[in-house]
MARVEX-752562 format. One line per 5 residues: their letters; for each residue x, y negated, z negated of C-alpha. Coordinates in Angstrom, 1 decimal. Layout:
a = X,Y,Z | ...
***
This chain:
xxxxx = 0.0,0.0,0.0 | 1.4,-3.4,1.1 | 2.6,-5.6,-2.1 | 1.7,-9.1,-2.5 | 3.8,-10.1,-5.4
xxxxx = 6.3,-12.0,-3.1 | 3.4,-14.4,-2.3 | 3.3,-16.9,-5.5 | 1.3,-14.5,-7.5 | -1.0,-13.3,-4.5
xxxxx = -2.8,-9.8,-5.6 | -5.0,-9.2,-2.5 | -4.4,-10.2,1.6 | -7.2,-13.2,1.0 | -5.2,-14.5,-1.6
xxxxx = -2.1,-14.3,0.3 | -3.7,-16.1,3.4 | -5.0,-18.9,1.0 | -1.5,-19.4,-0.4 | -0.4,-19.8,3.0
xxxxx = -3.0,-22.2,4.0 | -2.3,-23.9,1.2 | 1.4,-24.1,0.6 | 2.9,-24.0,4.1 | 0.5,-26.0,6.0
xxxxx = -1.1,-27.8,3.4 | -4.7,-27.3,3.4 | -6.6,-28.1,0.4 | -3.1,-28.7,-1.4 | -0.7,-31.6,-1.4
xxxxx = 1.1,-32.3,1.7 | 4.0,-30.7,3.2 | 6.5,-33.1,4.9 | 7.4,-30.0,7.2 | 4.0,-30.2,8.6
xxxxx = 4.6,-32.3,11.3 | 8.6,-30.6,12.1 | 6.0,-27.4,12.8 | 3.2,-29.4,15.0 | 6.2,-30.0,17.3
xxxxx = 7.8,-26.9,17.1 | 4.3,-24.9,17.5 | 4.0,-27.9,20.5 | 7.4,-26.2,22.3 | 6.2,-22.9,21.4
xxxxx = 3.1,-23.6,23.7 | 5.1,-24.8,26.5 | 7.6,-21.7,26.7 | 4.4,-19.5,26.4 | 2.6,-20.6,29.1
xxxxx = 5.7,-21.7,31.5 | 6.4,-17.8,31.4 | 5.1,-15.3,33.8 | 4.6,-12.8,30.9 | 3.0,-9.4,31.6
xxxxx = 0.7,-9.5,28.5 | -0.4,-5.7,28.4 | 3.4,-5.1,28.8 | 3.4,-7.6,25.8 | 1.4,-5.5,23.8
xxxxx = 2.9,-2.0,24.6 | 6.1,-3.1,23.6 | 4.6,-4.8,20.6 | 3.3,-1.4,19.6 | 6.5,0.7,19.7
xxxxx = 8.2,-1.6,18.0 | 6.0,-1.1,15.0 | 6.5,1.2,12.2 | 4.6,4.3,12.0 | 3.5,6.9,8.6
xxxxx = 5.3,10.5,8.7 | 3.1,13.1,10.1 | 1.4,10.3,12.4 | 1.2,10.9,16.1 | 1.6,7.2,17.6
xxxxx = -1.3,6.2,19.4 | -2.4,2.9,20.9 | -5.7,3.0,22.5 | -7.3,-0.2,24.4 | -11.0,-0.7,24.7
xxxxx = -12.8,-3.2,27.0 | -16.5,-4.7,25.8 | -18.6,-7.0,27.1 | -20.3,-7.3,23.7 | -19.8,-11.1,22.3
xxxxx = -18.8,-9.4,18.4 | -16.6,-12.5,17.7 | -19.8,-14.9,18.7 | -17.5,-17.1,20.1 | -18.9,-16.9,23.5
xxxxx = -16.5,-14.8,25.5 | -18.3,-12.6,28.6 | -15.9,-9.5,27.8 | -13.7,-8.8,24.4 | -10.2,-6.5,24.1
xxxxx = -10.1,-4.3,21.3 | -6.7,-2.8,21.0 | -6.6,0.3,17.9 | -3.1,0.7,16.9 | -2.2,3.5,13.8
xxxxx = 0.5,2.2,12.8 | 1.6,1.3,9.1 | -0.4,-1.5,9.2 | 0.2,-5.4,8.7 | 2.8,-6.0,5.5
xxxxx = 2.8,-9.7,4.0 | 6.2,-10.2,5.8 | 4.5,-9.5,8.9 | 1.6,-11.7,8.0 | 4.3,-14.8,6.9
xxxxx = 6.2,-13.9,10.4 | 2.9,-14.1,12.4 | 2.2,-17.6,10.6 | 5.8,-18.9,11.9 | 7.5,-20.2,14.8
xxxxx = 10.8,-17.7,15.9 | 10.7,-15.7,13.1 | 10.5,-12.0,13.7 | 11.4,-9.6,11.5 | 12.8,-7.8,14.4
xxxxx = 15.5,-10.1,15.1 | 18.7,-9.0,15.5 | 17.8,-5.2,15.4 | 18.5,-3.8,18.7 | 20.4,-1.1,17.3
xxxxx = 17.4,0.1,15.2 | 15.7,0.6,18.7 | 13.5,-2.4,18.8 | 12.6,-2.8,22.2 | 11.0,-6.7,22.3
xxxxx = 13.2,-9.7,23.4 | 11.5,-12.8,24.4 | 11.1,-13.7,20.8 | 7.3,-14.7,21.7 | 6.0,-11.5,20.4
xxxxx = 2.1,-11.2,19.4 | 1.7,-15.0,20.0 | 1.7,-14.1,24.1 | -2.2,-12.7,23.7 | -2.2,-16.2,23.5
xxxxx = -1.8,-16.1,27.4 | -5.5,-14.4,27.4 | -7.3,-15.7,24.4 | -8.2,-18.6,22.3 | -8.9,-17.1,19.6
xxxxx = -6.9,-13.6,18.6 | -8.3,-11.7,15.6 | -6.3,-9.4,13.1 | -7.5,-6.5,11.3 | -5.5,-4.7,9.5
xxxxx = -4.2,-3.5,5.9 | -7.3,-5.8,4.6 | -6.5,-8.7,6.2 | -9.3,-10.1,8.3 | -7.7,-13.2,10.1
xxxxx = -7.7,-14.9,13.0 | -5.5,-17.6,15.1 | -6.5,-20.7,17.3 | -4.8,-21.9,20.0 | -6.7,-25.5,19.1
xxxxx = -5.0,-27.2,16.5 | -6.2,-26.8,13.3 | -8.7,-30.1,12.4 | -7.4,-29.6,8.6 | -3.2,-29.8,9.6
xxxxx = -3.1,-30.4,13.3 | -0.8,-27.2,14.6 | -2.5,-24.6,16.7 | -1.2,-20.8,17.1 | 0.1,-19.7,13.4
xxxxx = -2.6,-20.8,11.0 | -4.7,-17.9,9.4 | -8.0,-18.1,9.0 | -10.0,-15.7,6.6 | -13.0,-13.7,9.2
xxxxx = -16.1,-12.7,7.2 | -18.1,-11.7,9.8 | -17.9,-12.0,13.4 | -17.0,-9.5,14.4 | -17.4,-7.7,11.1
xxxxx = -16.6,-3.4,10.7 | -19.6,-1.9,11.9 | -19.5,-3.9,15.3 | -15.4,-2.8,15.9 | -16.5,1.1,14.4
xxxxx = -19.3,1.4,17.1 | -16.8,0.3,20.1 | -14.4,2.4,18.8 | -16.7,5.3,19.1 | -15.2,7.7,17.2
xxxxx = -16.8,9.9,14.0 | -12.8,9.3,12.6 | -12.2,6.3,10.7 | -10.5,3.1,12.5 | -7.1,2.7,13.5
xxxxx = -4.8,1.1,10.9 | -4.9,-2.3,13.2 | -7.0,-3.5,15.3 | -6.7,-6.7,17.5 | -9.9,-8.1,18.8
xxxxx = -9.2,-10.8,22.2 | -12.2,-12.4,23.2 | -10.9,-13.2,26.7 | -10.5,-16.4,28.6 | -12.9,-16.5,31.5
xxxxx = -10.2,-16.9,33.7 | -8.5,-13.9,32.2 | -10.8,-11.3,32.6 | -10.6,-10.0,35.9 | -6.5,-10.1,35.8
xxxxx = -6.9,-8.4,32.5 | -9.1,-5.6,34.4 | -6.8,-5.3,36.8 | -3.8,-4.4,34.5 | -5.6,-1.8,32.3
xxxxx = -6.6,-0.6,35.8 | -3.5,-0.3,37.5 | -1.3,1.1,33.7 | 0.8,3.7,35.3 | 1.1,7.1,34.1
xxxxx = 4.7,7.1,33.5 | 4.5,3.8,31.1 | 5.1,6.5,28.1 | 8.2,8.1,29.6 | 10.8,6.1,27.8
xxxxx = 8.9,5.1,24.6 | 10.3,7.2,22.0 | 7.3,6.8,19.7 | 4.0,6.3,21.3 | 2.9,9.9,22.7
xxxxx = -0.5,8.8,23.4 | -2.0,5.7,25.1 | -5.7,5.6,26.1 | -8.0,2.7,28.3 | -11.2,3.0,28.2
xxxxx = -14.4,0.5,28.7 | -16.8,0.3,26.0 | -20.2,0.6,28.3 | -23.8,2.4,28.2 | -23.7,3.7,31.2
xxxxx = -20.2,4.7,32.6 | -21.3,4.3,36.2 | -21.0,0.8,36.1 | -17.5,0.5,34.8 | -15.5,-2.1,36.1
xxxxx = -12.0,-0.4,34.5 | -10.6,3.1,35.4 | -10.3,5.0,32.3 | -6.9,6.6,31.4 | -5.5,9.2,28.4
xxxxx = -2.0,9.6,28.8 | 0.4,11.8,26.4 | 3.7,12.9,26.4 | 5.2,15.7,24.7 | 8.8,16.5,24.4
xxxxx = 9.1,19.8,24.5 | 12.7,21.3,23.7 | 16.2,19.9,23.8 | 18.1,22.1,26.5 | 22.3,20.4,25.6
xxxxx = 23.7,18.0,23.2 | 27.0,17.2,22.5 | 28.6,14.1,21.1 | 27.5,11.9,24.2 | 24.7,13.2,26.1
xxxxx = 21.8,15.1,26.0 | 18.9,16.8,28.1 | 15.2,17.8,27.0 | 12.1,18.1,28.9 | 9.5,16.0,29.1
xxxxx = 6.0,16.7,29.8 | 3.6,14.0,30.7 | -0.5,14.3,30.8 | -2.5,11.6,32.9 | -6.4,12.4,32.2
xxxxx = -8.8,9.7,34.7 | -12.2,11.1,33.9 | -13.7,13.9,31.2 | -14.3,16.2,34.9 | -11.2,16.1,36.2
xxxxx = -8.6,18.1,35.3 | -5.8,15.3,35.4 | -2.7,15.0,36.8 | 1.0,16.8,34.8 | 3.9,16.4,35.5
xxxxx = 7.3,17.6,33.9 | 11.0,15.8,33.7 | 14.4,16.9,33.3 | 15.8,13.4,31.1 | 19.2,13.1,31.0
xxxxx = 20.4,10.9,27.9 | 24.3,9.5,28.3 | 26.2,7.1,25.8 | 28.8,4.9,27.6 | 30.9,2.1,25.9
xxxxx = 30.1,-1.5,26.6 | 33.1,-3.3,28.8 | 34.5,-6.4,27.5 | 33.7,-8.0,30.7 | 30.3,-7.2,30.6
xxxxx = 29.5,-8.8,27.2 | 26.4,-11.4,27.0 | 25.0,-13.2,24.1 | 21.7,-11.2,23.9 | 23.5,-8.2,23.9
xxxxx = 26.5,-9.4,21.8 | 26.1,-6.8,18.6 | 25.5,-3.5,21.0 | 29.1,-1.5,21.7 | 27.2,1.5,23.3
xxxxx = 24.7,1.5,26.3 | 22.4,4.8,26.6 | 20.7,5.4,30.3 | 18.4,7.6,30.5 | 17.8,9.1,33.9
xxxxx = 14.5,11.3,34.5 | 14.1,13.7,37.3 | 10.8,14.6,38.2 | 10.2,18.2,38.5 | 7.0,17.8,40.3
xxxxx = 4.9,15.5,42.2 | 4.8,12.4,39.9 | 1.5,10.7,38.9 | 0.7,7.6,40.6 | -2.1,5.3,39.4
xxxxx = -1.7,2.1,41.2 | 0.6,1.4,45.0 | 4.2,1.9,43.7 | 5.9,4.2,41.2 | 8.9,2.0,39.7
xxxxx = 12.2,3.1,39.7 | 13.9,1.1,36.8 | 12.7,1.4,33.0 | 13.6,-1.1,30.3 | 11.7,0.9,28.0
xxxxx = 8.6,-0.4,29.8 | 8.2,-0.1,33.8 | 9.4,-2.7,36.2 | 7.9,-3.1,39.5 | 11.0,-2.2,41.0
xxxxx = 10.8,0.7,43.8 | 14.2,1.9,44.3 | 13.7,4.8,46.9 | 16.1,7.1,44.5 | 14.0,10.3,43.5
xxxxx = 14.8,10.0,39.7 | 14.1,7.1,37.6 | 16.7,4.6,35.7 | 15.7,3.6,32.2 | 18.4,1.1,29.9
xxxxx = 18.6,-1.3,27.9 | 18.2,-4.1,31.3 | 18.0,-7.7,30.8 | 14.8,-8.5,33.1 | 13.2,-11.9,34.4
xxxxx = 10.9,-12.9,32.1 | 8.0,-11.6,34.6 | 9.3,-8.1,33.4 | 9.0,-7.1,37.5 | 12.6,-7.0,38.1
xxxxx = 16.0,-6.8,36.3 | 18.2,-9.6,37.0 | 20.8,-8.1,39.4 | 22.9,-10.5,39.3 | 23.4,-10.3,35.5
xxxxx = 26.8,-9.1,34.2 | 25.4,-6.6,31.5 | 22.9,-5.1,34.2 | 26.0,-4.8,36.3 | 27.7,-3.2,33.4
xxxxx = 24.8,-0.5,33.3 | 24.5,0.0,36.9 | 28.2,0.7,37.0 | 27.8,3.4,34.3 | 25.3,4.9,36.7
xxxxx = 26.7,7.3,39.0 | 28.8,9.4,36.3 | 25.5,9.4,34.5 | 23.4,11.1,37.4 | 26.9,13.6,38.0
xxxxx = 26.7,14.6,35.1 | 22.7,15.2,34.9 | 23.0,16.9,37.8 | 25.8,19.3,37.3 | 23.6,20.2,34.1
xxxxx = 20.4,20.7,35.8 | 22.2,23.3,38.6 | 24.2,24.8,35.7 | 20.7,25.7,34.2 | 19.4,27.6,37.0
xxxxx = 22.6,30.1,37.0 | 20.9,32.7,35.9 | 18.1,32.5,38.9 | 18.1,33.8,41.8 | 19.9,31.8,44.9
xxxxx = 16.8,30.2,46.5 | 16.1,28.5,43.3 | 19.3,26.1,43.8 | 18.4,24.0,47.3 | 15.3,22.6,45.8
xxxxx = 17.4,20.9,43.1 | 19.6,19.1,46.0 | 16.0,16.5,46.3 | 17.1,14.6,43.3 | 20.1,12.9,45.4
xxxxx = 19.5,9.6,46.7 | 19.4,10.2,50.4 | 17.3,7.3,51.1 | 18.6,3.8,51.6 | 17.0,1.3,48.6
xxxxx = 16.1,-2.1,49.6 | 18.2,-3.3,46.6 | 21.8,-3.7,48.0 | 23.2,-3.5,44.2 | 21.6,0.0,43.9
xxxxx = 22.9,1.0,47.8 | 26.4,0.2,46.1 | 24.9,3.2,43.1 | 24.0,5.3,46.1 | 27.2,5.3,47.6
xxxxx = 29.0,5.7,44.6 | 26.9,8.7,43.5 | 28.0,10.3,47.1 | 31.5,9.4,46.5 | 31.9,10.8,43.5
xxxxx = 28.9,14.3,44.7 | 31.7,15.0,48.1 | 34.2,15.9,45.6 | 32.3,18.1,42.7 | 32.1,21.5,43.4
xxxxx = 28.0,21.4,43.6 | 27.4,23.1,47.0 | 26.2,27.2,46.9 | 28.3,29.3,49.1 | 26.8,32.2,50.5
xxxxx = 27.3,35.2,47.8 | 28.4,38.5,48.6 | 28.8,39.9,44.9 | 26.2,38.5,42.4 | 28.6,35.9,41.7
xxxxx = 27.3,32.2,42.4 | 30.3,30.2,43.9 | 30.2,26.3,44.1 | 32.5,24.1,46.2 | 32.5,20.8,47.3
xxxxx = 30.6,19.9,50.3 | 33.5,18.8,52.5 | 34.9,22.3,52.2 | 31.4,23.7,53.0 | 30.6,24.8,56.3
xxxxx = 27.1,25.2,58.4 | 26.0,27.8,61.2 | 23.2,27.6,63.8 | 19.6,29.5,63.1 | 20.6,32.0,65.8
xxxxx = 23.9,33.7,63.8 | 22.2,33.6,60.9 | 19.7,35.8,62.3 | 22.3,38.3,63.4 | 24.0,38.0,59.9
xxxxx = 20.8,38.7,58.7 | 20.4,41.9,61.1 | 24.1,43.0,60.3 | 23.7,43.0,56.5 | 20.8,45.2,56.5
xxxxx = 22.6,48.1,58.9 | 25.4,47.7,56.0 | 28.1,45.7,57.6 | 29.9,44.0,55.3 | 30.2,40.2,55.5
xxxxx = 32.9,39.7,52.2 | 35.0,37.8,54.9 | 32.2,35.2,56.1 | 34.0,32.4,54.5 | 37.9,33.1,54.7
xxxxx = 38.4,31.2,57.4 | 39.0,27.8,56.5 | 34.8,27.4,55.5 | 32.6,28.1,52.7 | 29.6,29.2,54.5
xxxxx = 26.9,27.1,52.9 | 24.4,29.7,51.4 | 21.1,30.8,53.7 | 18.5,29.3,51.7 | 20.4,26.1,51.7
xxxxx = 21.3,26.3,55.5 | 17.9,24.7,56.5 | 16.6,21.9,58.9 | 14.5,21.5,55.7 | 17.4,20.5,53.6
xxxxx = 18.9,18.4,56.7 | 19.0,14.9,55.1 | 20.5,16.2,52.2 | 23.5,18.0,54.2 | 24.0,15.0,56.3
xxxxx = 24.0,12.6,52.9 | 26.5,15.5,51.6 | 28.4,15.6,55.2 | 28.3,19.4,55.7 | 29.0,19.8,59.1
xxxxx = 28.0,22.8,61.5 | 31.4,25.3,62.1 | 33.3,24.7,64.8 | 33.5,27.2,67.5 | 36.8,28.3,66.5
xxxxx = 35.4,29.7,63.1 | 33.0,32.0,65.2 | 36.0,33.3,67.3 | 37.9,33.8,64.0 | 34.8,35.5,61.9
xxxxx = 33.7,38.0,65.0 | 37.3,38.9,65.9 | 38.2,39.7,61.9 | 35.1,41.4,61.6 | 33.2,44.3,62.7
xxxxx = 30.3,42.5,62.8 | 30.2,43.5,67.2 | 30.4,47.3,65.9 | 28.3,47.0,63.4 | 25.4,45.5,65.5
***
């Protein structure tokens, strides 16, 4: 239970919010000559908030893994959409977001009330993922009027200044009614009891439809990097479902087993669960994720970053067709999607500095440079890890592994310099399957690998089941790529890769060594 003895003798949350009123902004108490050193503060607050192109359900994502959480809790943030006026302040639709987390404390409550004063700051190493420093004041950006619930506190915020101080934004107000409990329990809908926190946005006119449009359009994958909310939900709070104007979405995520860890890196598998509609059966997919620590370079130091000395990518290969709500399927993560399409077939999550839009990373940032940089030994080494796995299967089970290299050109010339890097480094790994003749699996690199055409693979194929023996097919200056690999299927891959096709000389050398003639 929260404690309210730091509050000048406070005992319950409408005691603390009174002392507040009272002391810091000077309501119904004598005056405080910091009043008007906030008004202007609270007046530069304003114009930062609405000069910025802030995604505000991104906002409030972030927001939400950045809270704390009990033990034994399964994080959950669900949003609901009403066009029931519960706040009576005349809004044509309401956003209720439920959030069971550890609920408001009074230092969250005194932070709220201020202007740049998280209690986050400063704690990117504890895995806090926020940076702007705006924080819950940018629901601002599509209400007037934001309402609290949570922990007993029943307060809300106006954008208006306040006729008793004159600052808008961080004054509480004590709510008792409108909405009151009843009205938030029956759009929640449940038979459980309410969230821990619940923030009810009666939405700016204006706001409405773009705010439709994002819960709309939340893509599947926004849970892949959060490392504590498994469960995210959108729903619209109507009487008859045909007439929804938002596409309802459950999404979970599941971790299911960790598959290598060593001092720097780490792999697991990731299942993901996208459910549109109660009929449908939903959409799944699974992901290798590849965790590697690099150090931070000198030269890549920044001031936002300044107390981090490790950088952690995270790179996710998609095992399956992923789920796609929306036109795109981003390719870079800071925690959060960007709207960045890269063309690569697995996904790049770090710790990016991004424009303040949150649709791109700043490319031409040193510390994103740093991370892009870091890269290429990170995808070596997740691949090399996910063929190693498969050692134990049979041969066929390799090629489809190869789809994870970047054959494709990305419109983003700093990630074409990745690409090529990646390829660089891929020609000289021994990653390519040679064709086996024990039950040994060989690997070499592809520049020592060699292709042949359809036709003498068929007589290979012919030879090998009369019983010649084809131990000799790659002693002559080739490692004959293996048959299931040797594919027009697999063509972009081999040309990314630059296995060539034998030339004739290897035939003359393989028939005249062999019995192959005899044999067939």
């Amino acid at each position: 239970m929260a404690t309210f003895a730091s509050a000048a003798g406070a005992t319950t949350p409408k005691e603390h919010i009174e002392h507040l009123r009272r002391s810091k902004f000077s309501i119904g108490g004598p005056p405080n000559p910091l009043t008007e050193d906030l008004h202007q503060a609270v007046k530069n607050l304003s114009a930062e908030l609405y000069a910025k192109d802030v995604h505000f359900l991104m906002e409030l994502i972030q927001n939400a893994e950045d809270n704390e959480y009990p033990e034994g809790v399964k994080p959950s943030l669900e949003f609901v959409i009403t066009s029931r006026d519960i706040t009576a302040t005349g809004a044509l639709a309401t956003l209720l977001i439920f959030n069971n987390e550890k609920g408001f404390a009074p230092r969250n409550i005194d932070s709220i009330c201020s202007v740049g004063r998280s209690t986050k700051k400063g704690n990117r190493k504890q895995g806090y993922i926020g940076e702007k420093g705006i924080g819950f004041k940018s629901v601002f950006l599509i209400t007037a009027q934001p309402y609290i619930f949570s922990n007993g506190y029943q307060i809300r915020f106006s954008e208006e200044p306040c006729p008793h101080c004159n600052v808008g934004f961080i004054v509480p107000e004590w709510v008792d009614e409108n909405p009151n409990l009843s009205d938030v329990k029956s759009i929640y809908g449940s038979e459980a009891a309410l969230p821990t926190t619940t923030i009810i946005l009666p939405l700016k006119p204006d706001k409405i439809y773009p705010v439709k449009q994002q819960l709309s359009s939340l893509h599947p994958e926004v849970l892949l990097f959060l490392s504590k909310i498994k469960r995210l939900s959108v729903k619209e709070d109507s009487e008859d479902p045909s007439l929804s104007t938002v596409k309802a979405i459950a999404i979970s995520s599941e971790t299911n087993f960790a598959m290598r860890k060593n001092i720097d890196a780490e792999s697991c598998m990731l299942h993901l669960s996208a459910e549109e509609s109660p009929n449908e059966s939903g959409s799944q997919c699974s992901y290798y994720m590849w965790k590697q620590k690099f150090p931070v370079r000198p030269e890549n130091k920044v001031e936002k970053r300044m107390e981090v000395e490790e950088l952690l990518i995270t790179l996710a290969l998609p095992l399956e067709d992923r789920p796609c709500r929306g036109t795109y399927s981003p390719g870079i993560y800071a925690f959060l999607p960007t709207e960045m399409v890269t063309n690569f077939p697995f996904i790049i999550q770090a710790d990016f500095i991004l424009a303040s839009s949150r649709e791109t990373i700043l490319l031409d940032d040193k510390w994103n440079q740093g991370i892009l940089d870091c890269v290429p030994s990170a995808f070596i080494s997740a691949f090399s890890s996910l063929v190693k796995t498969t050692e134990s299967a049979p041969m066929s089970s390799l090629p489809p592994m190869f789809r994870f290299l970047p054959v494709n050109v990305s419109p983003y010339q700093k990630l074409n310099t990745v690409r090529d890097c990646i390829k660089a480094k891929l020609i000289e790994k021994d990653i390519t399957p040679s064709e086996p003749h024990t039950e040994q699996k060989l690997f070499h690199r592809p520049l020592d690998a060699g292709r042949l055409v359809p036709a003498f693979w068929s007589i290979l194929k012919e030879a090998k089941e009369q019983g010649v023996s084809l131990h000799n097919l790659s002693s002559h200056g080739k490692f004959i790529l293996c048959s299931s690999f040797d594919s027009s299927e697999y063509d972009a891959v081999l040309n990314f890769l630059v296995v060539q096709q034998v030339g004739h000389e290897w035939y003359a050398k393989f028939i005249g060594s062999s019995n192959l003639i005899r044999g067939v």
